[in-house]
C-alpha atoms as one frame of an Amber mdcrd trajectory, in Angstrom:
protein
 101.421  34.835-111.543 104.529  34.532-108.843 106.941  37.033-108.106 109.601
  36.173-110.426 106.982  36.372-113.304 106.122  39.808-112.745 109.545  41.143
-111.929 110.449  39.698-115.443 107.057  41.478-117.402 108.720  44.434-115.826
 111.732  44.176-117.279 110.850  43.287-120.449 108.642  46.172-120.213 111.666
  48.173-121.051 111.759  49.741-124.968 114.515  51.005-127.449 111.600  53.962
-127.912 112.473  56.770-125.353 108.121  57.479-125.321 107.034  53.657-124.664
 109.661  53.740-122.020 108.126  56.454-120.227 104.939  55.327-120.793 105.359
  52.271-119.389 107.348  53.453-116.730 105.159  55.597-114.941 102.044  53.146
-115.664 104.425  50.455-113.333 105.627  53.289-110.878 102.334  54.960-110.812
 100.805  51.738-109.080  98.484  50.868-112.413 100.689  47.733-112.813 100.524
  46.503-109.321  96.504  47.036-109.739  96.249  44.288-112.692  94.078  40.733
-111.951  95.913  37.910-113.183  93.736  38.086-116.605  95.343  41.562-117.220
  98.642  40.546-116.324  98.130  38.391-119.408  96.905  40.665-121.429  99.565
  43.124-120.704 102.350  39.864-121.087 100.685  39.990-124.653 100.734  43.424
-125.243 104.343  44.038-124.495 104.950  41.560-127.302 103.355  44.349-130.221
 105.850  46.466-132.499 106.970  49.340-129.947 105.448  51.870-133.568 102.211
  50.433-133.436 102.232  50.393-129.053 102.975  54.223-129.662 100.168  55.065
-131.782  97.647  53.109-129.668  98.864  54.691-126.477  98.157  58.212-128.381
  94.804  57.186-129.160  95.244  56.724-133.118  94.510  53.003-133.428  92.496
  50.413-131.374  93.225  46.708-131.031  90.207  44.267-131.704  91.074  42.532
-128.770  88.897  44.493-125.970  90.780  43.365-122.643  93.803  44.376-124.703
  92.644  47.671-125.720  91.123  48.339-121.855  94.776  47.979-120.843  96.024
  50.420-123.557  93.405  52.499-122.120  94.617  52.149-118.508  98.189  53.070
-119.309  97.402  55.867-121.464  95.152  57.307-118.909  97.780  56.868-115.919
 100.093  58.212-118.180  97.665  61.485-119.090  97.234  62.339-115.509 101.082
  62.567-114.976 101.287  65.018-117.691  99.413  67.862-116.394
């Protein structure tokens, strides 16, 4: 994925709900985003693309997507986003 790509998954990263927002945030600050392959940069193009209500409640740990590189990149930003907490 080029440059431009990414800067625009970034950016579209961005939520109307305050908690995705920071979730997201300090997963693409934090360095997790710059980590992805080019498969999880797909998977995470996808994932952007859920209801923000339903993106909450997976990154709290109360649902699970069928999907498993999906849910493996739920995992990764909820994790990154754990260790800022405490």
């Amino acid at each position: 994925m080029d440059y431009v790509a990414v800067e625009k998954l970034k950016w579209r990263s961005r939520r109307s709900m305050l908690e995705l927002d920071l979730y997201f945030e300090r997963f693409i600050s934090g360095g997790g985003f710059a980590e992805l392959n080019e498969t999880e940069l797909l998977a995470y193009q996808h994932l952007i693309t859920l209801d923000d209500a339903d993106l909450l409640l997976l990154f709290q740990g109360k649902g699970e997507l069928a999907d498993p590189e999906l849910q493996n990149l739920v995992n990764k930003i909820a994790q990154q986003n754990f260790y800022k907490e405490v």
